[in-house]
C-alpha positions as CSV (number, residue, x, y, z in Angstrom):
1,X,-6.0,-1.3,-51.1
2,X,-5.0,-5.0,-50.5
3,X,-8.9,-7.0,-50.4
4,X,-8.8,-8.2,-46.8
5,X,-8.1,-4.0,-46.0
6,X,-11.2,-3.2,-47.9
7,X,-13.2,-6.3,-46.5
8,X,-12.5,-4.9,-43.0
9,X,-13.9,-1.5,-44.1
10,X,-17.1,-2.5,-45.8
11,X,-17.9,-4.3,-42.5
12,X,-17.7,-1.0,-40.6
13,X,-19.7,0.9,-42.8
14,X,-22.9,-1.9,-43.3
15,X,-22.9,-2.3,-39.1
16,X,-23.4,1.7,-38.6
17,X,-25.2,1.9,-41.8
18,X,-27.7,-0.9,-39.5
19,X,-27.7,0.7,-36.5
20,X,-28.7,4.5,-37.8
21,X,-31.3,3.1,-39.4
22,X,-32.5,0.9,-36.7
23,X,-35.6,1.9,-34.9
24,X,-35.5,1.9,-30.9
25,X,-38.1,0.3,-28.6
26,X,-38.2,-1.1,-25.3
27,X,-39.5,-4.1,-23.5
28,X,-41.1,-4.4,-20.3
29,X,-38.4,-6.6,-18.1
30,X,-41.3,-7.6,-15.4
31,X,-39.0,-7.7,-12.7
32,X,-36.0,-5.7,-11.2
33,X,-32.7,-7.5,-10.3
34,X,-30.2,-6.4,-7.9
35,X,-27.2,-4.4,-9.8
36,X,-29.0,-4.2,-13.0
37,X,-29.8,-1.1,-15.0
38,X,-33.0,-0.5,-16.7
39,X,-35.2,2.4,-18.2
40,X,-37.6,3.6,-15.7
41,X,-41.7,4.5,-17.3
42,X,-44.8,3.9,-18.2
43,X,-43.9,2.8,-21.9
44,X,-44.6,6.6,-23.4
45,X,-42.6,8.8,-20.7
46,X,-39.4,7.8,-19.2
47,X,-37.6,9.0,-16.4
48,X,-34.3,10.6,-16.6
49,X,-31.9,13.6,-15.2
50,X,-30.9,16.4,-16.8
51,X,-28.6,19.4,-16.2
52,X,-29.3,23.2,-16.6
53,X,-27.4,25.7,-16.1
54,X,-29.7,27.7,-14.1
55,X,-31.0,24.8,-12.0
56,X,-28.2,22.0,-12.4
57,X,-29.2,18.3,-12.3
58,X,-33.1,17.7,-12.0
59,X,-35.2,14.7,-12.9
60,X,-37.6,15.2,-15.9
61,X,-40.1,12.9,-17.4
62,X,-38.9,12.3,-21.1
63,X,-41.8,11.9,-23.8
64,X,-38.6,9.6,-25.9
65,X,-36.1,6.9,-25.5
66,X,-32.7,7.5,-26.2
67,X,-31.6,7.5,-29.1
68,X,-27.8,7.7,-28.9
69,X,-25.2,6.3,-26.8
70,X,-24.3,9.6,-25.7
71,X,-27.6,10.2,-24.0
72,X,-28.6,6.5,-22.5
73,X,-26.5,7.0,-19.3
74,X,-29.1,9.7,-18.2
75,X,-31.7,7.7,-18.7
76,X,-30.2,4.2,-17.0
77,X,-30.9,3.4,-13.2
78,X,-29.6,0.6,-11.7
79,X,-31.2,-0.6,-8.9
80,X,-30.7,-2.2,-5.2
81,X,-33.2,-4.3,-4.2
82,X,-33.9,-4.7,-0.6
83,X,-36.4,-7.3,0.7
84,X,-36.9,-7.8,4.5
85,X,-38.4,-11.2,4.0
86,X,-40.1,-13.5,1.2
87,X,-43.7,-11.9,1.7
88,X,-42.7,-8.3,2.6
89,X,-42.4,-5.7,-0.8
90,X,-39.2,-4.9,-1.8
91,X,-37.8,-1.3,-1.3
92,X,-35.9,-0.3,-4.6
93,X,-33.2,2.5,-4.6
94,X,-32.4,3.8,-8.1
95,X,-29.3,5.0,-8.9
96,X,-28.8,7.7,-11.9
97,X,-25.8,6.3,-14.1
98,X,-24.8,9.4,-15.2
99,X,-25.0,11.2,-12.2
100,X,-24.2,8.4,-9.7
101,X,-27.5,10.4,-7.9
102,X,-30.1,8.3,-5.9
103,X,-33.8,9.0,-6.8
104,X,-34.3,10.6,-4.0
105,X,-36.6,14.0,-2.6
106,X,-36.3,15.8,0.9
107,X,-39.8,15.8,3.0
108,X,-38.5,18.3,5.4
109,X,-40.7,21.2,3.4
110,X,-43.9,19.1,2.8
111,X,-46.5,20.7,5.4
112,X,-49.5,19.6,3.1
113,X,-50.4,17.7,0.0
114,X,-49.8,20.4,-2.9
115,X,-46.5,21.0,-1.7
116,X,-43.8,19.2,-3.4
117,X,-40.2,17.6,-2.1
118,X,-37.1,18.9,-3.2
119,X,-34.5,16.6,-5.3
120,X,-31.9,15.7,-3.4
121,X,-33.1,14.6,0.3
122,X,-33.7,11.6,3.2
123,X,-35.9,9.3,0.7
124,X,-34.1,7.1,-1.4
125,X,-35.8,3.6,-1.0
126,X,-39.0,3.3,-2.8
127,X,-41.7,1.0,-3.5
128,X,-43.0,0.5,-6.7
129,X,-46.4,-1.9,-7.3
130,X,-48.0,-4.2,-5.0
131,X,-46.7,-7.5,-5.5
132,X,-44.0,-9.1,-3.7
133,X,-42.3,-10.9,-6.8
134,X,-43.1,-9.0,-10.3
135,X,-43.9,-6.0,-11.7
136,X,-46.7,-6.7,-13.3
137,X,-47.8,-3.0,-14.8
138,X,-46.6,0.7,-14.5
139,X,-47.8,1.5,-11.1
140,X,-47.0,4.4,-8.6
141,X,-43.3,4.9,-6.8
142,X,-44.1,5.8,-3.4
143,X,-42.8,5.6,0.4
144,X,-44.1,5.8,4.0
145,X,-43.5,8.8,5.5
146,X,-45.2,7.1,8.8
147,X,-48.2,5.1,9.1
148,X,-50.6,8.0,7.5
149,X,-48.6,9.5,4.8
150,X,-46.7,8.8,1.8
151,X,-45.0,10.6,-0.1
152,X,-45.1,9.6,-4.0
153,X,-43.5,10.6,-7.3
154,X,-45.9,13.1,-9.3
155,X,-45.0,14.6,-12.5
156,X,-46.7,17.7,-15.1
157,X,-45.1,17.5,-18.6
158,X,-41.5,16.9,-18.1
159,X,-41.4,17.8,-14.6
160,X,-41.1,15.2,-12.1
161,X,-41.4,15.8,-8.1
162,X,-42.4,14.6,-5.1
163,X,-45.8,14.9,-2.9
164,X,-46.9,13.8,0.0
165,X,-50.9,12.7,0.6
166,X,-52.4,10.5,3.2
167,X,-52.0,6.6,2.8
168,X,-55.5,5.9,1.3
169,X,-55.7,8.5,-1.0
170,X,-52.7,7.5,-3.1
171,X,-55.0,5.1,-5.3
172,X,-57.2,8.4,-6.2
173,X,-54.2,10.5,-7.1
174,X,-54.2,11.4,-10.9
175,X,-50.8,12.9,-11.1
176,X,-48.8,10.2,-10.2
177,X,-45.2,9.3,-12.6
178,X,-46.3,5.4,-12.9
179,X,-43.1,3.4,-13.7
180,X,-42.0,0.3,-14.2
181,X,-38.7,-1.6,-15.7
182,X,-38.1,-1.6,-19.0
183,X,-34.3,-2.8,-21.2
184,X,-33.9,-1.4,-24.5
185,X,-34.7,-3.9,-26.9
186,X,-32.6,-2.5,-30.1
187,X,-28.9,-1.7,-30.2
188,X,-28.4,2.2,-30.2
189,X,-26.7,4.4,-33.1
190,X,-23.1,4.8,-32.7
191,X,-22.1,8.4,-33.5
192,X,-18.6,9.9,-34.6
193,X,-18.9,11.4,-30.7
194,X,-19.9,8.0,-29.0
195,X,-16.5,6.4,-31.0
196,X,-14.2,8.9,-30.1
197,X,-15.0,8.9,-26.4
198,X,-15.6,5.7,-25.7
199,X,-12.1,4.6,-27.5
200,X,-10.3,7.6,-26.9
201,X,-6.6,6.9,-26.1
202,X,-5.5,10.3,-26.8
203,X,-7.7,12.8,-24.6
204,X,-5.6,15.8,-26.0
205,X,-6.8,15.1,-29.6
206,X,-9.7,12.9,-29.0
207,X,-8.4,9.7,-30.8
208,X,-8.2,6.3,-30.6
209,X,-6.1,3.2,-32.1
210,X,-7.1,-0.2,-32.5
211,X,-5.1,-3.3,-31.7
212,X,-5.7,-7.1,-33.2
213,X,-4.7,-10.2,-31.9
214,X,-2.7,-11.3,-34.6
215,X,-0.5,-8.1,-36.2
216,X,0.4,-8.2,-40.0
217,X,3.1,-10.4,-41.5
218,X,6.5,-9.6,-40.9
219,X,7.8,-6.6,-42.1
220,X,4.3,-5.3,-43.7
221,X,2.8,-1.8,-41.7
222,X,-0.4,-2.0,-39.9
223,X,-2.3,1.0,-41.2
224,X,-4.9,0.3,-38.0
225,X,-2.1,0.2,-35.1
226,X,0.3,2.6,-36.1
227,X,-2.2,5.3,-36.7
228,X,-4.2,7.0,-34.3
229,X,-7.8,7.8,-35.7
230,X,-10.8,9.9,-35.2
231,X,-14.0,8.9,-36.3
232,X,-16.2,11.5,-38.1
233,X,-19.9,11.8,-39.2
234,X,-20.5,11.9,-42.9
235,X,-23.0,14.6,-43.3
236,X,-26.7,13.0,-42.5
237,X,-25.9,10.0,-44.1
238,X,-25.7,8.1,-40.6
239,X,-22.8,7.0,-42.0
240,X,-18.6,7.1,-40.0
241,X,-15.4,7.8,-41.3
């Protein structure tokens, strides 16, 4: 194995040898932008979607952060912000990058307040907090119904829904899923999986090549290029082949 070939490997192995060891956190972002993704919670729970096969896509509130690639879509929103003027609270609509799904519920079964909204359904723009420019803490995700009622995002455990109560009881509510925006502030593990997918330039088989910018001297065989490869885990070790 020529030294520059060997060079090239070591590299590989001490950047996922970094990241499986890394440890993942967040960071409160303070503000949402238009277009950008971000982690939706209170800094303990986080909102994301899964699917079952009994009761397909739902949104649950997660006790953890992701902690692979693989499962960070689920958990990343990005959101529209829409702001009627420079005073008025923006309306946020989140949108599920997995899914492609708004944050949204259906008030057309909400009769009283212990009843709770549907996924899926005619809200989608939310407000989140009180001021007009920051997000300053985790606060409630709510929107008028009319001038009496709103309906806001509860959750027990994991599960997250909707409820409707009158306008001046939504400070007294205790259930409420307080969120706010939050970036992950690590870089996540990349898995055998994660390679495979995201590279993959053979769906049959689930492989990928690689290309450089410059290609080997003249006459001399590329072992990168001309090969497809397929990354795989090493036992525990955190380690890729």
């Amino acid at each position: 194995m020529n030294k520059r070939f060997f060079t090239l490997l070591t590299s590989f192995l001490l950047a996922f040898s970094f990241m499986a060891s890394a440890q993942i956190s967040t960071v409160e972002t303070g503000k949402y932008e238009n277009g950008k993704f971000y982690l939706l919670g209170d800094g303990t729970r986080f909102l994301t979607i899964t699917d079952t096969e009994s009761e397909g896509w739902s949104y649950q509130a997660s006790m953890s952060v992701p902690t692979t690639l693989s499962s960070l879509n689920n958990y990343l929103w990005e959101v529209e912000v829409n702001k009627a003027s420079a005073t008025s609270l923006p309306e946020y609509t989140f949108i599920n990058r997995k899914t492609g799904l708004k944050l949204s519920f259906d008030t057309s079964d909400l009769g009283s307040a212990t009843e709770s909204a549907q996924l899926g359904g005619n809200i989608a723009r939310w407000l989140n907090g009180v001021s007009s420019t920051a997000i300053e803490a985790a606060s409630p995700v709510y929107y008028y119904v009319d001038d009496t009622n709103v309906v806001y995002i509860a959750n027990s455990g994991q599960n997250v829904y909707g409820k409707k109560v009158k306008v001046n009881d939504l400070a007294n509510v205790s259930d409420a899923f307080n969120i706010q925006p939050y970036t992950l502030d690590d870089v996540l593990p990349l898995s055998a999986d994660d390679l495979n997918e995201l590279l993959c330039t053979n769906s049959e088989s689930m492989q990928f090549a690689l290309s450089f910018d410059k290609e080997v001297s003249e006459g001399q065989v590329n072992l990168f290029t001309e090969s497809d490869l397929r990354a795989e885990d090493v036992a525990t070790s955190g380690y890729v082949n």
